[in-house]
N, C-alpha and C positions, 0 to 999 in steps of 0.2 A: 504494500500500500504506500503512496505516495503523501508528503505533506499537503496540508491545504492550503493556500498562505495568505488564501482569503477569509479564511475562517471568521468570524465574528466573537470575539470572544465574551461570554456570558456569565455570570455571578455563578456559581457555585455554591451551595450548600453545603457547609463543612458538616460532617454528620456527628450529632450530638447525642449520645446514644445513652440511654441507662435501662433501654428495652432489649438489647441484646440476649440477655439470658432468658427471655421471654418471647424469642423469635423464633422462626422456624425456617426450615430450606423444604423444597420440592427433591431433596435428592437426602437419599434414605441411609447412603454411606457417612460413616462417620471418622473423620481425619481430627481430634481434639481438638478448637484451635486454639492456637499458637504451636504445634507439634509443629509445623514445620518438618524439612526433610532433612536438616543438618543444625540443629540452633536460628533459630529466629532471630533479628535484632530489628532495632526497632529504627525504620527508615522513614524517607521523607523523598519529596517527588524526585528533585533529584537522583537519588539513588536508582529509583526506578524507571528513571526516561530510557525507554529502548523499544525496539518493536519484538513483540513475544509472543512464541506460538505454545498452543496446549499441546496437551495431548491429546492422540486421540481417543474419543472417549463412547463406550458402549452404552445407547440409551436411546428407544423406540419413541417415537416422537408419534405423539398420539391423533396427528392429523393426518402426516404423510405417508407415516409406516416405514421411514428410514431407521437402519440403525446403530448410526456411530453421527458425532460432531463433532468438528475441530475450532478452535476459535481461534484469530488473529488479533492482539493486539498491542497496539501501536501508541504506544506515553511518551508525547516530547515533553522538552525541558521547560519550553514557554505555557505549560499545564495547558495543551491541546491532547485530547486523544481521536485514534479513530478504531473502529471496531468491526469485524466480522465474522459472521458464522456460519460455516459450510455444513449443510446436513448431507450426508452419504449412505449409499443404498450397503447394504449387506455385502454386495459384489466389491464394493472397498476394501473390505476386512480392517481388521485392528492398526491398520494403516492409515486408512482415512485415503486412498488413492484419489488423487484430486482427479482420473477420470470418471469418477460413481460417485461424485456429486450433483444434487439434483435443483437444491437453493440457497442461495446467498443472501443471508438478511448484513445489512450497513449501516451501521448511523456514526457519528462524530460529534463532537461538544468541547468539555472542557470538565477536568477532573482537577481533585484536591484530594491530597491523604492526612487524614484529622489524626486524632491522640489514639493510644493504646485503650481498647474496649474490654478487653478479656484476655488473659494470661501473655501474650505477644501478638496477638492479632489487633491489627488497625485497622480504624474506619475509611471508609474512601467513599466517595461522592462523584457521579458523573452525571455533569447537566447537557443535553443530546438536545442537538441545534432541529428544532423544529420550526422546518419553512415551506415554502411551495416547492414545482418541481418535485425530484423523488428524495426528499429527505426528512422522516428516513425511507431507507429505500429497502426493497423485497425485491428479487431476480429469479426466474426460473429458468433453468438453461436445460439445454436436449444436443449440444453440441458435440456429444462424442456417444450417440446414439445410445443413452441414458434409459433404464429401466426406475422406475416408470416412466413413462412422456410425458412432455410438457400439457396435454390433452388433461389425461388424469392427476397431475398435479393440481393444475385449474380447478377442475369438478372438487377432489378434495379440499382445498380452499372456500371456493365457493358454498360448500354444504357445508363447512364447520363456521363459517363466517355469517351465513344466514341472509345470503344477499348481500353482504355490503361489500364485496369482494372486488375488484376491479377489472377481473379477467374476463366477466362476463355478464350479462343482463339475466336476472331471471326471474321468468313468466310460468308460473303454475308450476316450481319446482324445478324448469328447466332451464338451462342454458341459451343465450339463443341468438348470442354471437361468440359463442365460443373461439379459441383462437387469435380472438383481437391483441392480444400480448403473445408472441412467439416466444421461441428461444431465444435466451440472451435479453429479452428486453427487461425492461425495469416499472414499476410500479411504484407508487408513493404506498407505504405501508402505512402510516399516519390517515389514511382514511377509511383505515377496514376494522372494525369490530368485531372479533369473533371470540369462539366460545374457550376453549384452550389459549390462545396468546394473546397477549398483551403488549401490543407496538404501542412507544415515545407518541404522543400529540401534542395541541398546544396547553394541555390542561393537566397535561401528566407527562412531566420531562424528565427527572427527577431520581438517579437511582440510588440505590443503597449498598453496596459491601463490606466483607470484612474479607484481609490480606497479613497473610506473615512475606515475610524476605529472609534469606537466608543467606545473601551475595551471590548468589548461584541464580536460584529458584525464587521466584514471584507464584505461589498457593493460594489461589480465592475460595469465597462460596461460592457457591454454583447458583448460579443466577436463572434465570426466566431462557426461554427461548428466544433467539436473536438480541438479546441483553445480557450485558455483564452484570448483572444483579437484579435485585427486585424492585418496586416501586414502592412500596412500603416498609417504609422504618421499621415497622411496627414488626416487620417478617425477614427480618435480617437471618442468612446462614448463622447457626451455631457453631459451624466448623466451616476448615477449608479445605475442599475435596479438588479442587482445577487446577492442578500445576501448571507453570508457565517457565519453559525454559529461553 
């Protein structure tokens, strides 16, 4: 991923937490936090401006029926970041083979990393630029003749979205210009409500983590789909389960 260097850079919420041990995560593994994979110490942006990939990580995603996602991200020094997530079909394997990726969610903002919350894990805060055009943005690609097709990606979108999907109009349940987004093109995800994800808007920008460091390795929670975290304070990870080497 490249810098933006138009970015617009936006306030930040340093995250104030005393509901952490009162939070919860969507992901059922548990890493203690602050375990860390070598001693944690306790960093600041600085420390962690780099661009950093996960691992690949096994987990069925309950709209598309992928099952691995990799995340990319990208923390400069000026407290910009930018973020993505590739979800990959089965035919990836525990590789995450970038040809059995099927979609890429994107957004970028501006993050801050707050005080120590619980044993060596830190708070961290990312505010995700919500504008017109596609940001944030959703992409469905079929460019390396991808199982499922761009067709059936759609449709599942569309039916867990409940219409408000952008892929396509639907009239008594159906489709009825299916296709109007191909492979490769891109979508504003900001304007689709559905029942499992929760994409950045203008009313909900806002996310929430907790991170150990260890000089090595950058360890989060495991955030939401297409997000590095949650939107709710209130449901912050209790651990950090997403390494980022």
């Amino acid at each position: 991923m490249k810098p933006i260097s138009w970015l617009l850079l936006i306030p930040v919420v340093l995250l104030m937490t005393s509901c952490l041990s009162s939070g919860s995560s969507d992901d059922s593994s548990t890493t203690p936090a602050g375990g860390g994979t070598g001693g944690s110490t306790t960093f600041t942006s600085a420390d962690i401006a780099k661009a950093w990939v996960s691992d690949c990580i096994a987990s069925t995603d309950s709209v598309i029926g992928t099952s691995y996602y990799k995340n990319y991200l990208t923390l400069y020094a000026n407290g910009t970041f930018e973020f993505q997530q590739y979800l990959h079909t089965g035919a990836g394997g525990s590789n995450c083979n970038n040809a059995n990726y099927v979609t890429v969610f994107t957004i970028y903002g501006a993050y801050s990393v707050g005080s120590v919350v619980s044993g060596s894990a830190q708070a961290l805060a990312f505010s995700v630029v919500v504008s017109g055009g596609t940001a944030p943005d959703l992409m469905i690609v079929d460019d390396y003749n991808h199982t499922p097709s761009v067709t059936t990606i759609e449709n599942a979108f569309n039916t867990d979205c409940g219409g408000t999907s952008p892929y396509c109009t639907i009239v008594s349940g159906t489709c009825t210009n299916n296709g109007t987004y191909g492979s490769g093109q891109h979508a504003a995800s900001q304007h689709m409500s559905c029942m499992h994800y929760t994409f950045p808007n203008t009313g909900n920008s806002t996310l929430y983590n907790v991170a150990t460091y260890d000089g090595t390795t950058l360890t989060m929670g495991a955030g939401l789909t297409g997000v590095p975290g949650v939107f709710n304070s209130n449901s912050i990870p209790t651990s950090v389960t997403v390494a980022y080497h």
